[in-house]
C-alpha positions in Angstrom: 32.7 42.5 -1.5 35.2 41.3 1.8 33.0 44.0 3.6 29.6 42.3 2.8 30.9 38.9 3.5 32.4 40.8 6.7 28.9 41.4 7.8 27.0 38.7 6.5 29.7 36.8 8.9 28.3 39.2 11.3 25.0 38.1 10.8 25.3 35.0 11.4 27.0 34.8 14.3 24.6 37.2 15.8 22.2 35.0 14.9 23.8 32.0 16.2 24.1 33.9 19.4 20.6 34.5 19.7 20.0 31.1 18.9 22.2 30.1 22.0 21.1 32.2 24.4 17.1 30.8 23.9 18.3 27.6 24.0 20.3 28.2 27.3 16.8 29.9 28.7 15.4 26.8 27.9 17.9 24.7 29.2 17.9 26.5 32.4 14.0 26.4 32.5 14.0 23.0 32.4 16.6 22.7 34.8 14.9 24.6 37.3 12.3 22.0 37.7 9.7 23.4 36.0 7.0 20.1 36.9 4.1 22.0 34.6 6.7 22.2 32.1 8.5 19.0 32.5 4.8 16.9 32.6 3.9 19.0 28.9 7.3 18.0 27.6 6.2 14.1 28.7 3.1 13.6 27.2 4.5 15.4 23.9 6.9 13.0 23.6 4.6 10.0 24.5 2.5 11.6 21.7 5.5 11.9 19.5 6.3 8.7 19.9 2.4 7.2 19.9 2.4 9.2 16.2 5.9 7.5 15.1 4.4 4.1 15.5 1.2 5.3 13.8 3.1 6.6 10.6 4.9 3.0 11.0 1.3 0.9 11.0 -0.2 3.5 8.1 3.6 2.8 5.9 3.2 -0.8 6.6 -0.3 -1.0 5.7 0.2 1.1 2.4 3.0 -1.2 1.5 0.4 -4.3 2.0 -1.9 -2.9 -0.1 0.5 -1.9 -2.9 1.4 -5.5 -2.8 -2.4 -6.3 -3.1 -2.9 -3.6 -6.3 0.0 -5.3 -8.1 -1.3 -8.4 -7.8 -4.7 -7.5 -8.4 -3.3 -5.7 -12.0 -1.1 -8.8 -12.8 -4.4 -10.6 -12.3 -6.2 -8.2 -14.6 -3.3 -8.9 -17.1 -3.5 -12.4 -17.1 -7.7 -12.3 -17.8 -7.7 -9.6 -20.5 -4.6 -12.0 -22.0 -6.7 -15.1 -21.8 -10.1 -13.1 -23.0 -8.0 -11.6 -26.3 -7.2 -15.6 -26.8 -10.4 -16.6 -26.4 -11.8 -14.0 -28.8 -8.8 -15.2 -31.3 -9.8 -18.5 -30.9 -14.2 -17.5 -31.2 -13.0 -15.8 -34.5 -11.4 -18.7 -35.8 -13.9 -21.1 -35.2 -16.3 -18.9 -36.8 -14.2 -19.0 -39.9 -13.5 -22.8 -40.2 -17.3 -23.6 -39.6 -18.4 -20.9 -42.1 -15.9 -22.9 -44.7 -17.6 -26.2 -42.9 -21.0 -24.7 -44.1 -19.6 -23.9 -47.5 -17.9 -27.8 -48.0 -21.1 -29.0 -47.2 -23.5 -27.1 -49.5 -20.9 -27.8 -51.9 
């Protein structure tokens, strides 16, 4: 068991180095004033950012119409409410002007 976590150690830190050293390539690349390289690094970050303010407008936009929906269902709420009163209130008219009718004939 010490010998595995001995090379899983290993591992990693081989890993890590190889991490390192492409990172220092890169480092150095950019260093080295690489202008095709620097210019593609430019616009992918305008493009990053352009995107970020995009996903910003879509989240803000989504949360306006969530606001809209919920209204819209509280709305629905409040007319399916009034329509089951209304159809209360139908039923019992039809019951006191059937007894009306009945007074009547009487």
């Amino acid at each position: 068991a010490h010998l595995e976590s001995k090379l899983e150690d290993i591992g990693r830190i081989a890993h890590l180095e190889s991490k390192l050293s492409q990172n220092g390539v890169a480092i150095k690349i950019n260093r080295g004033g690489n202008k095709k390289l620097k210019k593609k690094m430019t616009k992918i970050v305008a493009k990053q950012a352009a995107n970020r303010k995009e996903v910003r407008r879509v989240a803000l936009q989504n949360q306006d119409n969530d606001r809209r929906v919920l209204a819209l269902e509280s709305c629905r709420e409040q007319q399916n409410r009034r329509f089951d009163e209304f159809e209360q209130n139908q039923a019992e008219f039809n019951i006191l002007k059937e007894r009306v009718i009945l007074l009547e004939a009487n």
